[in-house]
C-alpha positions, -999 to +999 in steps of 0.1 A: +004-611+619+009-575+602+010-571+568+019-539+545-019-533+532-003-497+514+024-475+506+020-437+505+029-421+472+030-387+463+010-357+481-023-344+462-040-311+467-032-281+495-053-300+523-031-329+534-039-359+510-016-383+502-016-411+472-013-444+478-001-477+468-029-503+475-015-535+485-046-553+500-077-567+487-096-554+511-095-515+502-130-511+510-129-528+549-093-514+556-096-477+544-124-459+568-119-427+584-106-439+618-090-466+612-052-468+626-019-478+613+010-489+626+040-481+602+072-487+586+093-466+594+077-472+636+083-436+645+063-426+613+031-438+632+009-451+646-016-433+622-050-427+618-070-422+586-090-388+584-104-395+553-103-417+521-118-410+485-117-424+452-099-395+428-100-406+390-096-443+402-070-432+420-069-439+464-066-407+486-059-404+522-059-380+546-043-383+582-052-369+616-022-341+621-016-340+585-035-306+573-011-296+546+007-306+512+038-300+535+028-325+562+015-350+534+049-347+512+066-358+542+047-394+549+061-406+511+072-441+514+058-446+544+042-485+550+007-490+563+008-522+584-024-538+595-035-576+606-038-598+586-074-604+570-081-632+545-087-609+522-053-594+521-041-615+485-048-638+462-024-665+451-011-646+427+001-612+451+035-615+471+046-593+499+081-578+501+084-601+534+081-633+514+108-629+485+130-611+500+158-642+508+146-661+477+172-672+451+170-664+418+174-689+394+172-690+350+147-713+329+181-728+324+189-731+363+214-711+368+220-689+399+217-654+394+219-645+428+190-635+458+159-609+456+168-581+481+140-559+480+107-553+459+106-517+439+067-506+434+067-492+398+043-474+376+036-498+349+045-530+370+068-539+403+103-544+401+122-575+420+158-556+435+184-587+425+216-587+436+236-609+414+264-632+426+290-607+411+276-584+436+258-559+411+222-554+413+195-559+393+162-543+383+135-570+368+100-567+358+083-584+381+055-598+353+048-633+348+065-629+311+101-632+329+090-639+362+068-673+355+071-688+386+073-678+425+082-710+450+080-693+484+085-732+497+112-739+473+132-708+483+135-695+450+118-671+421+119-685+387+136-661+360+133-660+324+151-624+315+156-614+278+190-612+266+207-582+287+181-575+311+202-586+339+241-570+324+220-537+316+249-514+339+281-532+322+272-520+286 
């Protein structure tokens, strides 16, 4: 089975590096120079890592064919797929694949409508709702308003502020 194990951020430097999203627990075993890639977008890849470095505690990667800040702006967004490895998460990390579908549902049980998509963020992810009125909605995707994930129950548990989820009809 493939899994996302990162998503390219922004480009760093002149020489080709690209920031990335870590989304593995296994950094160390999946990111050596050599190592290939297949991606999301398909016709993005495969790849093949050039190099990797620690920068300020931030991951760096650089690609064979990728040589210039031009060449590395252009992989942004781009997902690294790999097989699976047992060290991929902990019980506690979800993949996009696994709550995408899932319904949303209060504290107080009631619908709010289905996760469509998971938002990588600065501070924290964001679960993509959209709402049974058909809007969407942005929510942190903390253990504050997100307390529980039932992958086998179909469903995220939600317990949003006041507002958080009629934020656009103010």
């Amino acid at each position: 089975m493939q899994v996302v194990v990162a998503r390219i951020g922004k480009a760093h430097g002149l020489r080709g590096e690209v920031t990335v999203q870590v989304l593995t627990g296994a950094a160390d075993e999946r990111f050596v120079p050599g190592a290939s890639f297949v991606t999301e977008p398909a016709e993005a890849g495969p790849m093949v890592l050039r190099s990797a470095r620690d920068h300020n505690g931030v991951l760096l990667l650089g690609f064979e064919g990728t040589d210039d800040r031009s060449g590395a702006e252009a992989l942004r967004g781009i997902k690294l797929l790999a097989d699976a490895l047992e060290d991929d998460g902990d019980e506690d990390t979800w993949y996009e694949r696994d709550l995408v579908g899932l319904r949303a549902v209060t504290v107080a049980g009631e619908d709010v409508g289905e996760v469509i998509s998971l938002q990588p963020g600065a501070a924290q992810d964001l679960l993509v709702l959209r709402l049974t009125d058909g809007r969407e909605a942005l929510v942190p995707f903390v253990t504050a308003i997100v307390p529980e994930v039932d992958i086998e129950g179909g469903r995220v548990l939600l317990d949003p502020p006041p507002g958080l989820l009629d934020l656009d009809a103010l």
